[in-house]
C-alpha positions as CSV (number, residue, x, y, z in Angstrom):
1,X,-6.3,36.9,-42.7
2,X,-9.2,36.0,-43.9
3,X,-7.9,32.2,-44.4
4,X,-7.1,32.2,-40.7
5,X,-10.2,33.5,-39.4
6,X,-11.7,30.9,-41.4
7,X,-9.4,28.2,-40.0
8,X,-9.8,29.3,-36.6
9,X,-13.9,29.5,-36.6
10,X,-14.1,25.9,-38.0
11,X,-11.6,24.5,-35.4
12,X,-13.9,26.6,-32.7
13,X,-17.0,25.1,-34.6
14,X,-15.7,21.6,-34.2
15,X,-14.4,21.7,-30.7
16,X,-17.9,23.3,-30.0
17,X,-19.8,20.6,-31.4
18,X,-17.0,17.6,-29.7
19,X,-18.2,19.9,-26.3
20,X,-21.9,19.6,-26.7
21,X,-21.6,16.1,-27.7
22,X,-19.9,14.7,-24.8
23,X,-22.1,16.6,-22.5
24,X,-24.9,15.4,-24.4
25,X,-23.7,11.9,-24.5
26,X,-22.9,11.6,-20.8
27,X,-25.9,13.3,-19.9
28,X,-28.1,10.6,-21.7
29,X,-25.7,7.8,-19.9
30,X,-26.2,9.3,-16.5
31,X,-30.1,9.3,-17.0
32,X,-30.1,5.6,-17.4
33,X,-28.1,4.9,-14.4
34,X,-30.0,3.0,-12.0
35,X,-27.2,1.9,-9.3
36,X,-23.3,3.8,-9.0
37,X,-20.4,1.1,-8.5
38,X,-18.4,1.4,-5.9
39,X,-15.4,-0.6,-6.8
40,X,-12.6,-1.4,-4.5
41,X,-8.9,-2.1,-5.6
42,X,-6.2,-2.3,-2.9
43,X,-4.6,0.9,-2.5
44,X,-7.4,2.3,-4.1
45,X,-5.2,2.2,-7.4
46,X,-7.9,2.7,-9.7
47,X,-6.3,4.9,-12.2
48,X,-8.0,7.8,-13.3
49,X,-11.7,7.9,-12.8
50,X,-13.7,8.6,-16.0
51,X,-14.8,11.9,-16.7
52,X,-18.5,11.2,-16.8
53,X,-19.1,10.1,-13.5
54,X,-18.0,13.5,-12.5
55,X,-21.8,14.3,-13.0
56,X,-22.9,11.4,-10.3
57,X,-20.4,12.8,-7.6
58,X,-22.4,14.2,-4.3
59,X,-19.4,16.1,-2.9
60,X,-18.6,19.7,-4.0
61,X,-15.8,22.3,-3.2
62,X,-16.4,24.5,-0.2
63,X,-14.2,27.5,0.9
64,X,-14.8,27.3,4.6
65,X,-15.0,23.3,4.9
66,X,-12.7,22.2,2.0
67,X,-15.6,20.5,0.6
68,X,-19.1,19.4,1.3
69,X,-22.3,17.3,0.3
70,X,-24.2,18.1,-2.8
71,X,-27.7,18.9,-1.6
72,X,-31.2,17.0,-3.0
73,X,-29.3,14.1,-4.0
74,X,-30.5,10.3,-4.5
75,X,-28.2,7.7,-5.2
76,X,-28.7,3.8,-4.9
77,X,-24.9,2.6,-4.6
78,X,-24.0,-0.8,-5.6
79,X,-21.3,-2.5,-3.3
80,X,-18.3,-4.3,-4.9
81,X,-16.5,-5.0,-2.0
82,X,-17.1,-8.8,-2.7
83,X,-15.6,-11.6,-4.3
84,X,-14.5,-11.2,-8.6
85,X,-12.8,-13.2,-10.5
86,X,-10.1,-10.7,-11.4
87,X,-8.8,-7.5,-10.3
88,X,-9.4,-6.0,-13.6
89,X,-13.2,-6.7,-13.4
90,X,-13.2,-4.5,-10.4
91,X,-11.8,-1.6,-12.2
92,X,-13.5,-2.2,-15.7
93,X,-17.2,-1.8,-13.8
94,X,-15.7,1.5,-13.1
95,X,-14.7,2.2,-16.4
96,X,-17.6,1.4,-17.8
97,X,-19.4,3.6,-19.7
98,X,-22.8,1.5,-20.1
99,X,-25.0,2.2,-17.7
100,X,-26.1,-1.8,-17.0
101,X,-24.3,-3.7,-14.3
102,X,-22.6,-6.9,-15.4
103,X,-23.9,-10.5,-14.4
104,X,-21.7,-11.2,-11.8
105,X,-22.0,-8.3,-9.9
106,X,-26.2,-7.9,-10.1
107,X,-27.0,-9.8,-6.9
108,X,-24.3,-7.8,-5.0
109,X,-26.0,-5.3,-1.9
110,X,-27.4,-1.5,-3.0
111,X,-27.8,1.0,-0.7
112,X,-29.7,3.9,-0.8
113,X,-28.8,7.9,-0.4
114,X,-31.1,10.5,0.2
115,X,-29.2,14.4,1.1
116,X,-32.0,16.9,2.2
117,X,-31.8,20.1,0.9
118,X,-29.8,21.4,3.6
119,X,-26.9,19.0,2.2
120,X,-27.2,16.3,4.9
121,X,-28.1,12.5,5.1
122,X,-31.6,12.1,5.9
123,X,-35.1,13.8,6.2
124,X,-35.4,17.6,5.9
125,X,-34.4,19.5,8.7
126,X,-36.0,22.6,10.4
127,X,-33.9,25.2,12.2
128,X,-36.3,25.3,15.1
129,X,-36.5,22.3,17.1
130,X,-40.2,20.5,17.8
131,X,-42.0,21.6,21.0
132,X,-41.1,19.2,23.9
133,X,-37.9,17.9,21.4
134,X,-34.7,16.7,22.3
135,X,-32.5,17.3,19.7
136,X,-29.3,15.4,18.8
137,X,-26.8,16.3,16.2
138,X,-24.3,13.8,15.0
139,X,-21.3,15.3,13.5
140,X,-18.6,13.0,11.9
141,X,-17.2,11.6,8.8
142,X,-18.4,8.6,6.5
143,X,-18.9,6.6,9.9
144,X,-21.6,9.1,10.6
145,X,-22.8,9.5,6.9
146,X,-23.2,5.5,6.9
147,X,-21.1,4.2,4.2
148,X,-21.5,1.9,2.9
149,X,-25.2,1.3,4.0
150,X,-28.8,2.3,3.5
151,X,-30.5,5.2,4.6
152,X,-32.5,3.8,7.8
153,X,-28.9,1.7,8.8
154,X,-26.9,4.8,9.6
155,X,-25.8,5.1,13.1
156,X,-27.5,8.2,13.7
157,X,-30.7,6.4,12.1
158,X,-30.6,3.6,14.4
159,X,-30.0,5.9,17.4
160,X,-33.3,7.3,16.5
161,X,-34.8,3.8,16.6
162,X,-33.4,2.9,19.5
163,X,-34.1,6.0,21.6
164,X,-37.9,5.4,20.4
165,X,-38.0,2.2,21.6
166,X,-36.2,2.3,24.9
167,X,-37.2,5.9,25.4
168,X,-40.8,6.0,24.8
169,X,-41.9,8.9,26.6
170,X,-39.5,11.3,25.4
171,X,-39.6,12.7,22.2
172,X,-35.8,12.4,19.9
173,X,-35.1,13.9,17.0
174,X,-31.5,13.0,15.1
175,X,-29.7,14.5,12.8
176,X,-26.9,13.6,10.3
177,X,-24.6,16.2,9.9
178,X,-21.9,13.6,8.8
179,X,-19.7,14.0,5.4
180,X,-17.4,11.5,3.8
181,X,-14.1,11.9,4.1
182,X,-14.2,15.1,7.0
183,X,-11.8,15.3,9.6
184,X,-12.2,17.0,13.3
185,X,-10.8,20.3,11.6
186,X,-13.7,20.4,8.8
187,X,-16.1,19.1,11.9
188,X,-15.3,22.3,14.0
189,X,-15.8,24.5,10.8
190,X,-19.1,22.8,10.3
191,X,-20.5,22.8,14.4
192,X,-19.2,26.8,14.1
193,X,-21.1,27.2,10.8
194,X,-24.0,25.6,10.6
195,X,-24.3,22.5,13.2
196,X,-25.5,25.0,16.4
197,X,-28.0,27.1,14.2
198,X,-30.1,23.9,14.5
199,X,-29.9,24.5,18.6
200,X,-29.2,20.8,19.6
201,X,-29.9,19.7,23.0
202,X,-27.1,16.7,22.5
203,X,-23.7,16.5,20.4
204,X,-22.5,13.3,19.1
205,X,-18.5,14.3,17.9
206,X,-16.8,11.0,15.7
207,X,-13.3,11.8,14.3
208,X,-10.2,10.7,14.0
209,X,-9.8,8.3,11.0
210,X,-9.2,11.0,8.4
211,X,-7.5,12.7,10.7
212,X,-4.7,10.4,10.7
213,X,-4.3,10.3,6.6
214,X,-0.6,11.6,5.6
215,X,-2.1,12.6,2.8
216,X,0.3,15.5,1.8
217,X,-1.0,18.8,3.4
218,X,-2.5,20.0,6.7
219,X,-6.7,20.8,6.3
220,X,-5.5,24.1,8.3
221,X,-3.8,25.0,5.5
222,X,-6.3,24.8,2.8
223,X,-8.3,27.5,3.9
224,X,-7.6,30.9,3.6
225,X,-6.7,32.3,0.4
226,X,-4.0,32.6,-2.1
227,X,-1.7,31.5,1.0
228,X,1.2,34.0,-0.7
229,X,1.3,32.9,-4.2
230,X,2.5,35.1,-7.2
231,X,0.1,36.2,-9.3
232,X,1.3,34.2,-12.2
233,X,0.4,31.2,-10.1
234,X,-3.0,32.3,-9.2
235,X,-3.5,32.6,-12.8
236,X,-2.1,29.5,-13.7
237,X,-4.4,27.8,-11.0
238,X,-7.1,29.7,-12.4
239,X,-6.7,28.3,-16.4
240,X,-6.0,25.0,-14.7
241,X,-9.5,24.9,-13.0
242,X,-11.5,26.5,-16.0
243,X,-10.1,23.7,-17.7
244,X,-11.3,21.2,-15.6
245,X,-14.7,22.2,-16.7
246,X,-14.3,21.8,-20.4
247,X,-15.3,18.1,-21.1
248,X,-13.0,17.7,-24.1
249,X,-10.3,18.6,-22.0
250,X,-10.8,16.0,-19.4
251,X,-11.5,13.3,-22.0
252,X,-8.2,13.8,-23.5
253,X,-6.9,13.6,-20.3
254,X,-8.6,10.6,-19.3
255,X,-7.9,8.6,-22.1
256,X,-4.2,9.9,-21.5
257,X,-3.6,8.7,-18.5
258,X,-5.6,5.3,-19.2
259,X,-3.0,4.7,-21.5
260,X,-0.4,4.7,-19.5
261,X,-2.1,3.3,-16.1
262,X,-0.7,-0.3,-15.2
263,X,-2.3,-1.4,-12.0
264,X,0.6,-3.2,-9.4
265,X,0.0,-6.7,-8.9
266,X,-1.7,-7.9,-5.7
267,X,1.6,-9.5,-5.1
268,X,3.3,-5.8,-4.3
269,X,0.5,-5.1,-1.8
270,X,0.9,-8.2,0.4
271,X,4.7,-7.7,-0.2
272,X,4.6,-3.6,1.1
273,X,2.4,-4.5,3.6
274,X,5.1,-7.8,5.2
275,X,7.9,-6.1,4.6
276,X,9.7,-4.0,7.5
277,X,8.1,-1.0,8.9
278,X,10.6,0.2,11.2
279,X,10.6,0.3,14.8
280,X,8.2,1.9,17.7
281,X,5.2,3.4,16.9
282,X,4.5,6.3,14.1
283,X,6.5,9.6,14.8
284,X,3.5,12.0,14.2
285,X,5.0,15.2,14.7
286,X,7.9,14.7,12.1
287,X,5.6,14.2,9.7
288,X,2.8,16.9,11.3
289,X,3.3,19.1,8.3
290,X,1.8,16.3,5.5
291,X,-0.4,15.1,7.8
292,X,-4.2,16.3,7.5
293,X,-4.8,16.7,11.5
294,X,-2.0,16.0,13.9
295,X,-2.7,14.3,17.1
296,X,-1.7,17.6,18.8
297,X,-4.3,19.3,16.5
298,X,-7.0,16.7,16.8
299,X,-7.0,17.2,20.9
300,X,-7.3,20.9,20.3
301,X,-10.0,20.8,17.8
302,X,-12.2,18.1,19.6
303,X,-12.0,20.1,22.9
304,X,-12.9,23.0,21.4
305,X,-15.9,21.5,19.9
306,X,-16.9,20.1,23.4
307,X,-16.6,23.7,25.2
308,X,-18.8,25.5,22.6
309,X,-21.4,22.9,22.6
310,X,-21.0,23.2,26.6
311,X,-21.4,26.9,26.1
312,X,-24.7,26.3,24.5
313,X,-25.8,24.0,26.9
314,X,-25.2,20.5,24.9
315,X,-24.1,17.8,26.1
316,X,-21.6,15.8,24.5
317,X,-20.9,12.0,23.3
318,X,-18.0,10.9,22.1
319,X,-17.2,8.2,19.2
320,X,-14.3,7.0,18.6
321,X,-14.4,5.3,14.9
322,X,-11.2,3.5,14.0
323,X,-10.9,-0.2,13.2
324,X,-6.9,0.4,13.5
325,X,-6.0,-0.6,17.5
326,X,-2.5,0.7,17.1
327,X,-4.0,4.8,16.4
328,X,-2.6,7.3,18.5
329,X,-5.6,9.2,18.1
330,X,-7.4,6.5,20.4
331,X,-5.5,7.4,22.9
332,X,-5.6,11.2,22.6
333,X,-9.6,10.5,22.7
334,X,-9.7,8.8,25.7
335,X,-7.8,11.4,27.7
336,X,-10.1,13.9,26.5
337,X,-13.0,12.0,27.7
338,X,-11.6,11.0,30.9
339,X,-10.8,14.5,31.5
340,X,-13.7,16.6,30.3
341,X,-16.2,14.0,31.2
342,X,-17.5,13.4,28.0
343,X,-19.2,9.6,27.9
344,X,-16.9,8.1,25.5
345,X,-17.9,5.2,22.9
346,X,-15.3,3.1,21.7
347,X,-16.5,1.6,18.6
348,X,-13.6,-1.1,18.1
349,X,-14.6,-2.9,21.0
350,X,-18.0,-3.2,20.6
351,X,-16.9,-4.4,16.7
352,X,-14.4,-6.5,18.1
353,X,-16.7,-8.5,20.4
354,X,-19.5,-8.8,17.8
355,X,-16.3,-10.8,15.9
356,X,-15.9,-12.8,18.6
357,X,-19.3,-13.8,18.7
358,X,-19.7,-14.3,14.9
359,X,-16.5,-16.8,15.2
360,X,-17.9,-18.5,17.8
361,X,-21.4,-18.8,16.5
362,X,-20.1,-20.5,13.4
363,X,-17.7,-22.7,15.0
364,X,-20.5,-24.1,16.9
365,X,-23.0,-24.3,13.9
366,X,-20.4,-26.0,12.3
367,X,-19.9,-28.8,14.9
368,X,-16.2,-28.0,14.9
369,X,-15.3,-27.0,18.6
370,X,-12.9,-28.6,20.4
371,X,-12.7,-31.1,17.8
372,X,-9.2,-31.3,16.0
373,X,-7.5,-33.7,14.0
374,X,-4.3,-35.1,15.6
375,X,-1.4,-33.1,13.8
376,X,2.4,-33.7,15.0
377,X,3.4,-31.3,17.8
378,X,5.3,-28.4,17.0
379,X,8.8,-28.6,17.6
380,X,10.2,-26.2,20.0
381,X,10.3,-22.5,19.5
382,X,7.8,-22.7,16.6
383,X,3.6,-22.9,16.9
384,X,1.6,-24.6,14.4
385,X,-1.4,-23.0,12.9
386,X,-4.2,-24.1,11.2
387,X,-6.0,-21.3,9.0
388,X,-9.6,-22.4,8.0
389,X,-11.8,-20.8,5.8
390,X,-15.3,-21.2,5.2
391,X,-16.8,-21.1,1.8
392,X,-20.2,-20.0,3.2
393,X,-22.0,-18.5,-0.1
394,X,-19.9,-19.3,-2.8
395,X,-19.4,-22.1,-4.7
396,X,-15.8,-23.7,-5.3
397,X,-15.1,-25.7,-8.0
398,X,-12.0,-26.7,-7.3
399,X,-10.3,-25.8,-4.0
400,X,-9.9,-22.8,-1.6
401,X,-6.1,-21.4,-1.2
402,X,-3.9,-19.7,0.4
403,X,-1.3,-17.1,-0.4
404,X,1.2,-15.2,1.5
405,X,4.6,-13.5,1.4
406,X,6.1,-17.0,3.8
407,X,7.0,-19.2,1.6
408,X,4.9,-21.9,3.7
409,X,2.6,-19.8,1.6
410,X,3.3,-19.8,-2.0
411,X,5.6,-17.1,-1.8
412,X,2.9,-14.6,-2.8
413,X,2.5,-16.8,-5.9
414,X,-1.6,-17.3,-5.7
415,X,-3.8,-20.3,-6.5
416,X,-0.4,-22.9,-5.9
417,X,-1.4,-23.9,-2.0
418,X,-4.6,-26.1,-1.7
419,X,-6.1,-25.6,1.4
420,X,-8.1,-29.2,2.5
421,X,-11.7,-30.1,2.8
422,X,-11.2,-34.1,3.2
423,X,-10.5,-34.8,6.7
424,X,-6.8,-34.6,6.3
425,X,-3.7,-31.9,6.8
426,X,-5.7,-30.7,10.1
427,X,-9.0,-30.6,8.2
428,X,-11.3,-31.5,10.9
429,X,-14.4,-32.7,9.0
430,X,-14.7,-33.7,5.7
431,X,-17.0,-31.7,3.2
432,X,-18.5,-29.2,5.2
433,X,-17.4,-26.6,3.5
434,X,-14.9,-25.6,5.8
435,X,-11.3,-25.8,4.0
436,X,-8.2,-26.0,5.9
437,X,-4.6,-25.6,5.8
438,X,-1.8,-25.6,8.5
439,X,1.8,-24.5,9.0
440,X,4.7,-23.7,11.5
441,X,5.9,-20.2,12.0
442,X,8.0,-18.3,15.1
443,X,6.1,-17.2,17.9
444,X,5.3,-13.6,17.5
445,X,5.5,-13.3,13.6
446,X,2.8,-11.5,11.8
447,X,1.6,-13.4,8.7
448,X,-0.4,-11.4,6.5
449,X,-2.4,-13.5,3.6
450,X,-5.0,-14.1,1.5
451,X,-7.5,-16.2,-0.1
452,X,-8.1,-17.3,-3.7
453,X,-10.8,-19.6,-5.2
454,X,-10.1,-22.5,-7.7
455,X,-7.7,-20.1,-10.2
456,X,-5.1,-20.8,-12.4
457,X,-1.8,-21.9,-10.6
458,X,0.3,-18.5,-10.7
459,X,-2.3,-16.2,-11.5
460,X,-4.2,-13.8,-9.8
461,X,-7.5,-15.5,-10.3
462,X,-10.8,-16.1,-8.4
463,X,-10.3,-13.2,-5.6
464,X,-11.9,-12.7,-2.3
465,X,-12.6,-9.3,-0.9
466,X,-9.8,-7.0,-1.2
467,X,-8.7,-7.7,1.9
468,X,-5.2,-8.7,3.5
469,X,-6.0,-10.6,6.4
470,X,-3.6,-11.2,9.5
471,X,-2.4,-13.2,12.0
472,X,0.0,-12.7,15.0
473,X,1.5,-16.3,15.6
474,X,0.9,-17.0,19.3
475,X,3.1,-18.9,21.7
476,X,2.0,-23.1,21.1
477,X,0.8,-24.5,24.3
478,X,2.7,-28.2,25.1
479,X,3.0,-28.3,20.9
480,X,-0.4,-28.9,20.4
481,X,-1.4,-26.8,17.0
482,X,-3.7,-23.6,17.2
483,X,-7.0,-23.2,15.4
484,X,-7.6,-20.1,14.0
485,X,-11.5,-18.8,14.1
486,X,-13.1,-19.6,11.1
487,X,-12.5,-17.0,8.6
488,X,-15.4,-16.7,5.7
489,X,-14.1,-16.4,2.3
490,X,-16.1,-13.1,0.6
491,X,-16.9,-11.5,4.1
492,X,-14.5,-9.8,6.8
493,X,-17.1,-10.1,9.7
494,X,-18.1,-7.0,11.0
495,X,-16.7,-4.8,7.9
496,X,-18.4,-3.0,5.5
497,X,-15.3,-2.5,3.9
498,X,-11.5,-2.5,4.5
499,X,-12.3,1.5,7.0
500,X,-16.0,0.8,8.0
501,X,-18.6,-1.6,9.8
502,X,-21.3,-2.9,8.6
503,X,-25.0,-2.4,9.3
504,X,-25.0,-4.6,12.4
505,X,-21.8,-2.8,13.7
506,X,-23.8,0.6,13.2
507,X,-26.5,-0.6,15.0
508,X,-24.4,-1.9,18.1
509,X,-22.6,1.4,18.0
510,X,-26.0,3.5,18.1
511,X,-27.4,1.9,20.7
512,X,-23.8,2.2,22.9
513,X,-24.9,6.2,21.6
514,X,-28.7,5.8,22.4
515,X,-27.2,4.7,26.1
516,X,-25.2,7.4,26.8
517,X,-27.1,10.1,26.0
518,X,-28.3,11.9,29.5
């Protein structure tokens, strides 16, 4: 006996001191952090995240709203939605347990967070409203947060600015009640909450992008207890959670699953995403039960939020914040607006123009419209298109290509088709950075593709953003080939990132806002 107790207190002793040391360790790493990575890998196959970030998180559990923002935070985010060479440097700066940022990723954009003690984006709030104040809550998800920009880019900061400047003799005061990742369930739990304690004069509601996630359970369904589990499983649940708060436990995990994590090759994406994907348009309601909101669901709970701001005398605006044109929950927004009378703002329009105008901006600075070089006419039944891409910031050594799943397109076998910059294959100016390359394809095929920069033939080398760009082939007209816009290789105009605008998108959208409001 006295053997084991002896045994067991040195094994406690040493686990005790492995405890203290990793929280010690990443305690001194996560002082010295100056900017957090946000990495990006398509299908946000990252693997599992490393254990001491945990600390630099600013979301938290919640039992009413699932989860919500850490309050008196300040992060400075660094964005990695840009060009690397591989996809394994993406996830290594994740990995990476030195707080320093590599060389090739130092000149890439930070932006600032700031949560007030109340747990929202911006300044600190007061419950009571300023004399002669109108006040306008904006409740939404990372659209309304502002990822992934700075603190004054927000669209609820730039309302501000913009009521200020076109509204100088009223006084606005905004407010940023939005959280990453909420859907219009957690919004209603939020306005019901805590959102009408502040007594807005003005609602501004923007859901729907989470809402759509199949993501495996209904939000509805995460609230409210033990939901009829044994009480074996409620204790099992409950070592499985103290657990997660033991450090060595997580390491060992962590380097567990590292082990065995092989990221899929880019190749798979582009591949899933060409392949067939049925017929018609998604069949919500027989998959409403893994689906976090259902349309259904989502018209309930943004109605409901428009009749209790209406019983409080606030007026509502709507935002709609998809970048996806095919969403049903588009639709189900615009009926609500056309038949409550709620001014509706439809973000992917006013996105979608801006594109336009950057496309057509370019093509101009470039000198390249209406000039094109004289390419045979397509032969019946098929259109010719000419993809160009612009090198804009980035230096190529080599060449620009282009890979797809069409076998006019490498067969999804990167860095073997050379696009042209030299006045020839439809190039229509030599060296001006502007690198071209032109096939035939079917009226009415999608063509998904990408970009690579002067890699190895075969290898997934010198990436562009992870992106899968698109194109829906149009009809030719007389045979004569199509242009594409100019695409820029490292950028997706308008885009933050693959689900968000960027800064001049939020500011376009808050002043659509800023114009609505009565």
């Amino acid at each position: 006996m006295r053997a084991f107790a002896k045994g067991l207190t040195t094994t406690v002793i040493f686990f005790l001191l492995v405890e203290l040391g990793l929280r010690g360790a990443y305690f001194a790493r996560n002082a010295m952090v100056r900017y957090v990575p946000l990495p990006y890998a398509f299908g946000d196959d990252y693997g599992p995240i490393p254990p001491w970030l945990d600390a630099l998180l600013i979301l938290k559990n919640d039992d009413a709203l699932i989860w919500k923002n850490e309050p008196n935070v300040k992060r400075t985010y660094l964005d990695v939605f840009s060009p690397v060479w591989t996809e394994r440097d993406r996830i290594a700066l994740l990995r990476r347990f030195i707080p320093t940022v590599p060389a090739e990723f130092r000149d890439n954009p930070k932006w600032d967070v700031r949560v007030n003690s109340e747990g929202y984006r911006g300044d600190e709030m007061s419950v009571t409203p300023p004399p002669s104040t109108v006040r306008i809550a904006c409740v939404g998800d990372s659209w309304t947060f502002g990822m992934p920009v700075g603190q004054e880019q927000t669209y609820p900061s730039r309302v501000a600015a913009w009521l200020r400047q076109e509204r100088p003799d009223t006084r606005y005061e905004v407010q940023n009640f939005g959280v990453l990742g909420y859907s219009s369930f957690q919004g209603l739990q939020l306005l019901k909450s805590r959102v009408f304690d502040f007594h807005p004069d003005v609602v501004v509601i923007g859901f729907g992008m989470n809402d759509s996630e199949v993501a495996g359970y209904r939000d509805k369904d995460i609230v409210g207890g033990t939901g009829g589990r044994t009480l074996m499983a409620r204790l099992k649940e409950t070592a499985k959670d103290a657990a997660q708060h033991i450090e060595g436990y997580k390491f060992l995990k962590y380097e567990a699953l590292a082990l065995r994590f092989h990221p899929k090759p880019i190749s798979d994406y582009l591949k899933g995403e060409a392949g067939p994907k049925g017929s018609g348009a998604v069949d919500y309601d027989s998959i409403e039960p893994w689906t976090r909101v259902s349309p259904h669901d989502y018209d309930l709970n943004v109605r409901e939020m428009i009749r209790l701001a209406s019983e409080r005398g606030a007026s509502v605006v709507l935002v709609d914040n998809e970048l996806w044109e095919g969403s049903p929950y588009r639709a189900v927004l615009r009926k609500i607006a056309d038949e409550m009378d709620a001014p509706l703002v439809d973000s992917l329009a006013i996105v979608n123009a801006a594109r336009t105008g950057i496309e057509q901006s370019l093509e101009t600075r470039l000198n390249l419209a209406g000039r094109a070089d004289h390419l045979p006419l397509s032969a019946q039944g098929e259109t010719t298109i000419v993809f160009r891409a612009y090198r804009g910031s980035v230096a190529v050594p080599r060449t620009l290509s282009i890979v797809g799943a069409d076998p006019q397109l490498g067969s999804l076998v990167p860095n073997t088709i050379a696009m042209h910059d030299d006045g020839t294959g439809g190039d229509q100016k030599a060296g001006d950075g502007v690198w071209t390359y032109s096939a035939r394809f079917a009226p009415s095929k999608t063509v998904l593709y990408m970009y690579t920069n002067s890699g190895t033939p075969g290898q997934w080398e010198g990436l562009d953003v992870p992106h899968i760009r698109r194109v829906d082939v149009p009809s030719a007209t007389d045979g004569r080939p199509v242009y594409m816009p100019i695409e820029t290789f490292g950028r997706v105009y308008m885009q933050g990132d693959d689900w968000h605008t960027d800064a001049v998108g939020y500011d376009a959208i808050a002043h659509a806002v800023a114009r609505a409001i009565p």
